[in-house]
C-alpha positions, 0 to 999 in steps of 0.5 A: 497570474499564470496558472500551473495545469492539473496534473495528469496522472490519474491520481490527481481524481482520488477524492478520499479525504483521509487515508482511513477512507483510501482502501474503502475507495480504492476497492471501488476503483477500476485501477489499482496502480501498483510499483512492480515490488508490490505487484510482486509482494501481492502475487507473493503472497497469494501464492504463498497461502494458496499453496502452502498456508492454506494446505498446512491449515486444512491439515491441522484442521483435519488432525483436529476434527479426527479427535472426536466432539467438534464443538467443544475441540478448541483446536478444530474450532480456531483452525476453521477460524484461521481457515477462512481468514485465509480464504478471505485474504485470497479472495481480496489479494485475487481482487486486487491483483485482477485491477493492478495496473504495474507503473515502473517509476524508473520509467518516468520520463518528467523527473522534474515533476512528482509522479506516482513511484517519486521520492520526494524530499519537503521541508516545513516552516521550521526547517525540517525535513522528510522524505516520502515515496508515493506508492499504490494503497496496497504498499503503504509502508509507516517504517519506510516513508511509503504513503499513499497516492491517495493520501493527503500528502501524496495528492498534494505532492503530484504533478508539483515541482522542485521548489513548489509549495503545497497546503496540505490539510491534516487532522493537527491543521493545516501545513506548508510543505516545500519540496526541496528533492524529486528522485525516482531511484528505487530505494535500496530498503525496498527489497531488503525488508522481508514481507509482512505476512511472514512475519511471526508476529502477525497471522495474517495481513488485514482485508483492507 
């Protein structure tokens, strides 16, 4: 039996076993392959606490510190708190953005393979389908389908192609997986979906 060669994208080393090491290990990469929209939403959203977060905290922070005892000044004390977050976060976007490598998939020459930026449609055993996009650890996305090239599924998925059946090896056990569509559009909720860091639920995005 004639085997398939190894993919040669790059992804095809990751070595993590689960998505809960994916960032510990990415962190420890010397790449980090990225889309240009989530290239775009890291440099976003650098800019946005550099610039504009940050500078309405240490003012808050100091309108707190003038109001006299620091150490009994709820305030004062929550803005420090919010403070470094902020800083933290900047250093860890700066990080990250320093290592990207931005990998256009409408670039993508071989279609007919799965590939970092690919669409891919599989269906199980039973008949169902879903559809994922293999995208960079840094733009995981639950309510589109984004997962991660590092992610059992998207290691499982590259360098197949259409019709090729994969194992994939989760925590419920064991699954087979048929890939029944490969595209490389860039989907149209990409860009609709406004960045997570503004949302007013959320204070800050974790330091992953």
């Amino acid at each position: 039996m004639q085997r398939r060669p190894p993919a040669t994208h790059p992804a095809s080393k990751a070595k993590p076993s689960d998505e809960a090491d994916e960032s510990q290990a990415a962190a420890k990469e010397e790449k980090n392959y990225i889309t240009p929209a989530g290239y775009r939403r890291l440099t976003e959203e650098l800019d946005y606490l550099r610039f504009k977060k940050r500078s309405e905290v240490v003012s808050a922070l100091s309108d707190a510190a003038a109001e006299g005892d620091r150490s009994e000044n709820a305030e004062y004390i929550y803005r420090k708190k919010q403070l470094r977050e902020i800083d933290k976060r900047i250093r860890f976007l700066a990080k990250r953005i320093d290592v990207a490598v931005v990998t256009d998939p409408r670039e993508q020459k071989q279609t007919e393979r799965v590939f970092f930026g690919a669409t891919v449609t599989v269906e199980d055993g039973n008949g169902e389908q879903a559809t994922y996009r293999i995208v960079g650890v840094d733009e995981i996305d639950g309510v589109n389908h984004a997962i991660s090239w590092r992610s059992p599924v998207g290691r499982a998925l590259l360098g197949k192609r259409l019709d090729d059946t994969v194992t994939v090896a989760l925590n419920a056990g064991a699954r087979e997986l048929t890939i029944v569509e490969i595209s490389y559009a860039i989907p149209a909720t990409q860009d609709s979906s406004p960045p997570a860091y503004l949302s007013p639920e959320r204070k800050l995005l974790p330091n992953r």
